[in-house]
C-alpha positions as CSV (number, residue, x, y, z in Angstrom):
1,X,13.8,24.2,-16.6
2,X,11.1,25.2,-14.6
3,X,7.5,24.7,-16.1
4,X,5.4,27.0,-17.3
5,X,2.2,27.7,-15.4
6,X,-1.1,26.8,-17.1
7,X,-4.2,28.9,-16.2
8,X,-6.7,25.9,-15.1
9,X,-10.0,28.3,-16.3
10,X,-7.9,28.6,-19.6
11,X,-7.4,25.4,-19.9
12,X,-11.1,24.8,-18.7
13,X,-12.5,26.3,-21.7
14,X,-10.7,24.5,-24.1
15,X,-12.2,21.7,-22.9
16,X,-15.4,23.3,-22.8
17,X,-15.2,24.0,-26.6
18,X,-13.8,20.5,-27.6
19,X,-16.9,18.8,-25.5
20,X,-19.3,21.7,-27.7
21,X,-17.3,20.5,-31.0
22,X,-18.2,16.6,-29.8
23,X,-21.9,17.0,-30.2
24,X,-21.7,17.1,-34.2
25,X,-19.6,13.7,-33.7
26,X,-22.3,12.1,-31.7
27,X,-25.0,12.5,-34.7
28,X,-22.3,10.3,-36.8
29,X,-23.1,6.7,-37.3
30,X,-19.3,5.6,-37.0
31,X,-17.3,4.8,-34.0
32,X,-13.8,5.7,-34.5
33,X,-14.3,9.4,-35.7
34,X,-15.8,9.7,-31.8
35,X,-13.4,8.0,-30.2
36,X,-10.6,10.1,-32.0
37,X,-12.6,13.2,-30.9
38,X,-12.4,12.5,-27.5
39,X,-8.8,11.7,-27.0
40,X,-7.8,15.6,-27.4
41,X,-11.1,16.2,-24.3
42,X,-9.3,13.4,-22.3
43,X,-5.9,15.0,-23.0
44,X,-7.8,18.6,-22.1
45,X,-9.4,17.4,-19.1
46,X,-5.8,15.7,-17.8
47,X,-3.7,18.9,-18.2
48,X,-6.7,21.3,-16.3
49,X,-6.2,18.6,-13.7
50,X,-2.7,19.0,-13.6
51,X,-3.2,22.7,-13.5
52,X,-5.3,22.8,-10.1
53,X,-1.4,22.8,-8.7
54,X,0.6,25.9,-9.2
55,X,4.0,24.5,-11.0
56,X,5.5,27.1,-8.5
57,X,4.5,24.6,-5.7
58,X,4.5,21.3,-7.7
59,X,5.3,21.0,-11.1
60,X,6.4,17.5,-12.0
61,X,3.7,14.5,-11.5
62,X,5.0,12.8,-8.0
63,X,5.7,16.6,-6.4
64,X,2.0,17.5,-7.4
65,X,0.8,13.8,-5.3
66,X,2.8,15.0,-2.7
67,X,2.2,18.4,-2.5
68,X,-2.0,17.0,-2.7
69,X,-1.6,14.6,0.4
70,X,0.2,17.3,2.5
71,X,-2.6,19.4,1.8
72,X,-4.8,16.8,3.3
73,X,-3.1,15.0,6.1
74,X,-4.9,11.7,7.8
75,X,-7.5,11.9,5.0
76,X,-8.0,8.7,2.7
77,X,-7.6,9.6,-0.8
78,X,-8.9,8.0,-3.6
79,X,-6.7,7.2,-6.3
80,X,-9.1,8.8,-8.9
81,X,-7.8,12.1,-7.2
82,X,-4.3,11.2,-7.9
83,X,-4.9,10.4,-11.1
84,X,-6.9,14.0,-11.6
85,X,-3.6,15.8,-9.9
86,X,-0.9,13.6,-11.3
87,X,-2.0,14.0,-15.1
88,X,-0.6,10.4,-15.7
89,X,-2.1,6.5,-15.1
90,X,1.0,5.8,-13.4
91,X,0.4,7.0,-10.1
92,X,1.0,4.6,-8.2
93,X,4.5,4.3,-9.3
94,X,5.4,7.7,-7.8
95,X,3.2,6.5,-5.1
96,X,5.6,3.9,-4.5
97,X,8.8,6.1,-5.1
98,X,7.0,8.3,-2.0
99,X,7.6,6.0,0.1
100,X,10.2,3.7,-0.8
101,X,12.8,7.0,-1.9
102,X,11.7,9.7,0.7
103,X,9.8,8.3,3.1
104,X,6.3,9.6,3.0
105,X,3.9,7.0,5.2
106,X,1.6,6.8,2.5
107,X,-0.7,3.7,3.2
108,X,-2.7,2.0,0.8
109,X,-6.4,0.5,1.6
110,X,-4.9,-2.9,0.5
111,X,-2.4,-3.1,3.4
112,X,-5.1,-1.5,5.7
113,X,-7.6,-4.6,4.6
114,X,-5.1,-7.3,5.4
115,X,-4.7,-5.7,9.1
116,X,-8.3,-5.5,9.6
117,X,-8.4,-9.3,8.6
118,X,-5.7,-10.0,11.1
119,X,-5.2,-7.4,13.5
120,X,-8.4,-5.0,13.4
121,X,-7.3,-3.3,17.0
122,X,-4.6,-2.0,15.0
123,X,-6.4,-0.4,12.6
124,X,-8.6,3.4,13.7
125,X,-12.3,3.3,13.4
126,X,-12.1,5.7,10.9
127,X,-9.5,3.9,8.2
128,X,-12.2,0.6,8.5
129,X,-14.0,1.8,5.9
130,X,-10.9,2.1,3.4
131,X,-11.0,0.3,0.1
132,X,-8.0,-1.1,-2.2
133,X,-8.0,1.4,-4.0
134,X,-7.7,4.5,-1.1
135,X,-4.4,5.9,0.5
136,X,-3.6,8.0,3.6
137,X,-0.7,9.7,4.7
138,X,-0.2,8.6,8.1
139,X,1.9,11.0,9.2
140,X,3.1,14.6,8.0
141,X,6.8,13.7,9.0
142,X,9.1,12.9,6.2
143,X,11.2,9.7,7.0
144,X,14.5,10.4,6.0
145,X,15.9,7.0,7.3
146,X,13.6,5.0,4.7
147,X,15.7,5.1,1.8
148,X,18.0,2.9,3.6
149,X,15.3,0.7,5.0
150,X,13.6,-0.1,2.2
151,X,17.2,-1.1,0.8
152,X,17.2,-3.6,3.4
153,X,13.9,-4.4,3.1
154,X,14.5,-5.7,-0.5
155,X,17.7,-7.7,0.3
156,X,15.9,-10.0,2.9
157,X,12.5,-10.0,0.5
158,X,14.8,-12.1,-1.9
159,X,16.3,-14.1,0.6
160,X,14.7,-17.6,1.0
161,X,12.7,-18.4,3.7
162,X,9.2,-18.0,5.4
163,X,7.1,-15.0,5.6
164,X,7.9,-14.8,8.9
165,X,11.7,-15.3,9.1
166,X,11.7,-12.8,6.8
167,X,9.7,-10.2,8.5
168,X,11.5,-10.8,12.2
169,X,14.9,-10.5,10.6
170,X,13.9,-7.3,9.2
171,X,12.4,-6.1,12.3
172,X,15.8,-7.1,14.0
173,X,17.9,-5.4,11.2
174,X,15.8,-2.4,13.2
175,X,15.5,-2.9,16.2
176,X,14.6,0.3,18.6
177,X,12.8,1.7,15.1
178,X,10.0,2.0,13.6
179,X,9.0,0.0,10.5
180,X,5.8,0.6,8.2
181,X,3.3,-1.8,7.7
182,X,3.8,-1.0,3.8
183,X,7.5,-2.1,4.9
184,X,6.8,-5.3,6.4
185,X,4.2,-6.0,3.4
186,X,6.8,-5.7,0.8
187,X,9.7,-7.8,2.4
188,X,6.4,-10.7,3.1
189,X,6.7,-10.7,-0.8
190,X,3.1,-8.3,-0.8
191,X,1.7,-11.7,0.5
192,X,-1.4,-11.3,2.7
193,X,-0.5,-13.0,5.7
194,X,2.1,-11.1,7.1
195,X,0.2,-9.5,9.9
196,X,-0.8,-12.7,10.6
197,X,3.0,-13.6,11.1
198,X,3.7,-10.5,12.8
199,X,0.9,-10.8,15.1
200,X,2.3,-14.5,15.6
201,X,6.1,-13.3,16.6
202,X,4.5,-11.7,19.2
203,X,2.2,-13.9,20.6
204,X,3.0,-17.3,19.9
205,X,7.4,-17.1,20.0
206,X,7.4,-14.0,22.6
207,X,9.1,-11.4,20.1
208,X,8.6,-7.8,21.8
209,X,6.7,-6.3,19.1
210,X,5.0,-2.8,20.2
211,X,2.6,-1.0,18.2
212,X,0.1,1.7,18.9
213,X,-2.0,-0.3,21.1
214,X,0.6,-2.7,22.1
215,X,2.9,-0.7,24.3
216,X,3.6,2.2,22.6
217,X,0.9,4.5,22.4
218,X,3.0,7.6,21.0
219,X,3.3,5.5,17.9
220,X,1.9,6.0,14.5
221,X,-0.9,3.6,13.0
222,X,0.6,1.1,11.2
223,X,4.4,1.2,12.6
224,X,5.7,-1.8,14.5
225,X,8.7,-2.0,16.6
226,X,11.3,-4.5,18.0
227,X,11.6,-3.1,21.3
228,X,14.6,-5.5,22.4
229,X,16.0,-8.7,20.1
230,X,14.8,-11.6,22.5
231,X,12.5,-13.4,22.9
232,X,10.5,-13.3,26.3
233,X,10.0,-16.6,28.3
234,X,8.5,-19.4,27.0
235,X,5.5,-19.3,30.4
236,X,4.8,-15.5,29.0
237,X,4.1,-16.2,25.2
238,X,0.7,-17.1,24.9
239,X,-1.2,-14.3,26.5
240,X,-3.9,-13.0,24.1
241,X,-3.6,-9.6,23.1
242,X,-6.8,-8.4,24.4
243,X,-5.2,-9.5,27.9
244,X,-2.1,-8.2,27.2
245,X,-3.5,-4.8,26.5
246,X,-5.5,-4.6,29.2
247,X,-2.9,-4.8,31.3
248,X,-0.7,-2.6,29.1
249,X,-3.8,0.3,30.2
250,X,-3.5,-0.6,33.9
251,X,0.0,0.2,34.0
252,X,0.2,3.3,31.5
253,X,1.9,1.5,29.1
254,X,4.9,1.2,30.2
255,X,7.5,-2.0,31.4
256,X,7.5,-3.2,34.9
């Protein structure tokens, strides 16, 4: 059934008039009489927010996120705006469902953090400044293959082992394609150190992992890739990155 569209300046001065009504409560001495008077404001100001998005566009919570971040591409949101658009507190559920279900490269300031910590070459000047509580959508491409990946992804996240088992044997379950750093986040467990571990698979035990600024240029930020499963000699492991992406430069990142 589709749902009915709400005029937001209709539903702006209903608010309007309940925050007019409010000012007789606040001359009150008791506490719970206000507190009651403001739930029907919050529950106002929540569907005028909801409203912002024609229902012909967007009409159910995760389609109105979705529909917001498409609208603004490579911009960090804060999840206060999702909140406003979503009309619910659970956000980041459909957040989650985003990426995990249809494959939107939605990227949370949290993951961004822990690849600053570990990898900041990785990470764009202009995503340094995120905070845990900020998202971007990478990329206006829908991923339909991440259903499937995310599958996998949870198989080997219950598996035991290290962090980094776990992360090369998902990177190996792909091989040739491109995994999220959300991806690899969730299969470390949502542990902090697995761009540590991925950045160790490639340095330290010579696993050809590409990125952006390690070999493949054309790539998205945050997406890895297992460019070949082995491992390159031991003599050629424990060339630092900055070396190793110098030389990447010099020879137009490509193979020789």
């Amino acid at each position: 059934m589709k749902a009915k569209q709400v005029d937001p300046e209709v539903s702006r001065q209903k608010v309007a008039k309940l925050i007019r009504n409010f000012e007789a409560e606040l001359q009150s001495g008791e506490l719970r009489p206000k507190v009651l008077a403001l739930v029907p404001i919050f529950r106002g100001l929540r569907d005028l927010g909801k409203a912002l998005i024609p229902s012909e566009y967007a009409s159910a919570a995760r389609d109105r996120i979705l529909y917001y971040f498409r609208k603004y591409p490579s911009t960090i949101i804060n999840g206060d705006e999702l909140l406003v658009v979503s009309g619910i507190q659970e956000y980041a559920r459909r957040l989650r469902e985003l990426r995990v279900q249809f494959g939107w490269a939605i990227v949370s300031g949290v993951t961004i953090k822990e690849m600053r910590e570990e990898e900041a070459e990785e990470v764009p000047d202009e995503l340094m400044v995120m905070r845990p509580n900020e998202y971007i959508l990478l990329s206006a491409e829908e991923d339909r293959d991440a259903a499937h990946r995310w599958h996998v992804a949870n198989m080997i996240r219950k598996q035991r082992g290290s962090v980094r088992d776990k992360i090369l044997k998902y990177l190996q379950s792909n091989v040739g394609h491109g995994v999220t750093n959300e991806e690899l986040r969730y299969v470390a467990g949502d542990k902090t150190e697995w761009a540590r571990r991925v950045r160790e698979l490639r340095t330290e035990f010579g696993w050809p992992i590409a990125t952006k600024t390690t070999g493949q240029p054309d790539l998205s930020v945050g997406v890895y890739v297992l460019l070949a499963d082995r491992q390159s000699p031991e003599h050629d492991r424990k060339i630092p990155d900055d070396i190793r992406r110098e030389v990447l430069r010099r020879d137009g990142y490509k193979c020789k």
